[in-house]
C-alpha positions as CSV (number, residue, x, y, z in Angstrom):
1,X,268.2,100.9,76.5
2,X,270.8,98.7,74.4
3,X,268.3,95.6,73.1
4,X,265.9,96.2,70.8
5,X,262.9,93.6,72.0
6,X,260.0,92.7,71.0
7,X,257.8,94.0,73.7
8,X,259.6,97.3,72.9
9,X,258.8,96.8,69.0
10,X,254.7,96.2,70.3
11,X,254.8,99.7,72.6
12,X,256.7,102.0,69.8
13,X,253.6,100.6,67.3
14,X,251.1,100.9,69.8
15,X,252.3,104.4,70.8
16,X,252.4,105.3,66.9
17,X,248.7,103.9,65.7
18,X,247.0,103.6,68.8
19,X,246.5,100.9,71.2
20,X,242.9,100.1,69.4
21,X,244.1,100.5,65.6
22,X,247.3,98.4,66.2
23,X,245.8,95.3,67.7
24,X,242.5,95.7,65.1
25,X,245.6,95.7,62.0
26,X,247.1,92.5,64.0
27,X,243.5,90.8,63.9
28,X,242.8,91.5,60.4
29,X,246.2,90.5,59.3
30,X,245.6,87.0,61.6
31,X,242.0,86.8,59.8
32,X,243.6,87.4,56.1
33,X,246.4,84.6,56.7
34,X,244.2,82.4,58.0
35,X,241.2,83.0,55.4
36,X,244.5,82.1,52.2
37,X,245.3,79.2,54.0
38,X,242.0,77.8,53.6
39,X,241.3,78.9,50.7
40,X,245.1,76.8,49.9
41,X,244.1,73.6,51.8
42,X,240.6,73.6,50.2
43,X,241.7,74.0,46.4
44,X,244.6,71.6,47.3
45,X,246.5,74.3,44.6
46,X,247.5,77.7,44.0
47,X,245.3,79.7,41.2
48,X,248.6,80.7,39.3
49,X,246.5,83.3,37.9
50,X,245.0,84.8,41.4
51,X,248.9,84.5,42.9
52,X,249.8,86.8,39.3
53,X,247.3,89.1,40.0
54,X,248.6,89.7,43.8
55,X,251.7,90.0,42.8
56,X,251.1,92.6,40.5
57,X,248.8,94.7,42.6
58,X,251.3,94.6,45.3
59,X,252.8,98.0,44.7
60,X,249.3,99.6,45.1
61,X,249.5,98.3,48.6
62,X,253.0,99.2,49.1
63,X,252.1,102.7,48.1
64,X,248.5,103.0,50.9
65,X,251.3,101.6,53.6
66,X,253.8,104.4,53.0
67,X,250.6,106.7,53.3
68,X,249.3,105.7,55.9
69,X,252.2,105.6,57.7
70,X,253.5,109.2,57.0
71,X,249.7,110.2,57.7
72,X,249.7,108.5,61.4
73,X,253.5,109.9,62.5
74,X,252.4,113.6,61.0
75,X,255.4,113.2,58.7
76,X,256.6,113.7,55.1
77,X,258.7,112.0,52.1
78,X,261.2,114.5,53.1
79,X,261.4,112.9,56.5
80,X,262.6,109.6,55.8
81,X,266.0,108.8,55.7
82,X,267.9,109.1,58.9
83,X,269.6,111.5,60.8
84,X,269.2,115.1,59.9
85,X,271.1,118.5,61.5
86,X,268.3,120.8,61.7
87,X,265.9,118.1,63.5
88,X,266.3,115.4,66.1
89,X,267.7,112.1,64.5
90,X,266.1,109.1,62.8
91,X,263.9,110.0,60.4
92,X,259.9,109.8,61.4
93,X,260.8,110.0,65.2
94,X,261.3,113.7,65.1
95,X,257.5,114.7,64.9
96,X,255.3,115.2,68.0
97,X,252.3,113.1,69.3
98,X,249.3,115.0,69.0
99,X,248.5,116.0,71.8
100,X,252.2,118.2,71.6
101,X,254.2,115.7,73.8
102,X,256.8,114.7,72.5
103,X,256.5,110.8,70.5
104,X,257.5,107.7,72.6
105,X,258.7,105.8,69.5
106,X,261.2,108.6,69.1
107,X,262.5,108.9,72.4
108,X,262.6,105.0,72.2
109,X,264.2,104.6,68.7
110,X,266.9,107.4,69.9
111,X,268.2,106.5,72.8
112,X,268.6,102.9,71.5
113,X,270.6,103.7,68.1
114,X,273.2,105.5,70.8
């Protein structure tokens, strides 16, 4: 594998949260953009204040992602980062599914960095 597609970006997610939990995240994240665009088209403005206050708690949320992340893929901070000589490369892809075969997404994100 050479290209890195999008129908190969949908099966390394599903693989890593689950068919169910990756296309529930997709609908919420559909439902939460479409909920601020109304709320924008019916104020006809943006609450300066409110937009403050997202921006601010944005790290918060930056922080649960990491998280939640390294709690799906069974991996640590120490993981991250790229290729390492006592593991296989690529940072996350290293860890096994739980069920003890190895990950998709690794196999996947491997053979297309070569």
């Amino acid at each position: 594998m050479k290209d890195m597609t999008f129908s190969t970006l949908l099966a390394v997610f599903e693989e890593i949260f689950g068919r169910g939990l990756f296309w529930a995240m997709v609908v919420v994240v559909v439902m939460v953009t479409l909920a601020y665009f109304f709320v924008l088209i019916r104020d006809r403005a943006v609450s300066w204040h409110k937009f403050l206050w997202a921006q601010l708690s944005m790290p918060v949320g930056v922080v649960l992602a990491v998280w939640f992340l390294l709690a799906m893929t069974h991996s640590k901070l120490r993981d991250m980062g790229g290729d390492r000589p006592d593991r296989s490369s690529y940072g996350l892809c290293w860890r096994f599914h739980r069920n003890g075969d190895p990950c998709l997404y690794g196999a996947i994100f491997n053979e297309w960095a070569q």
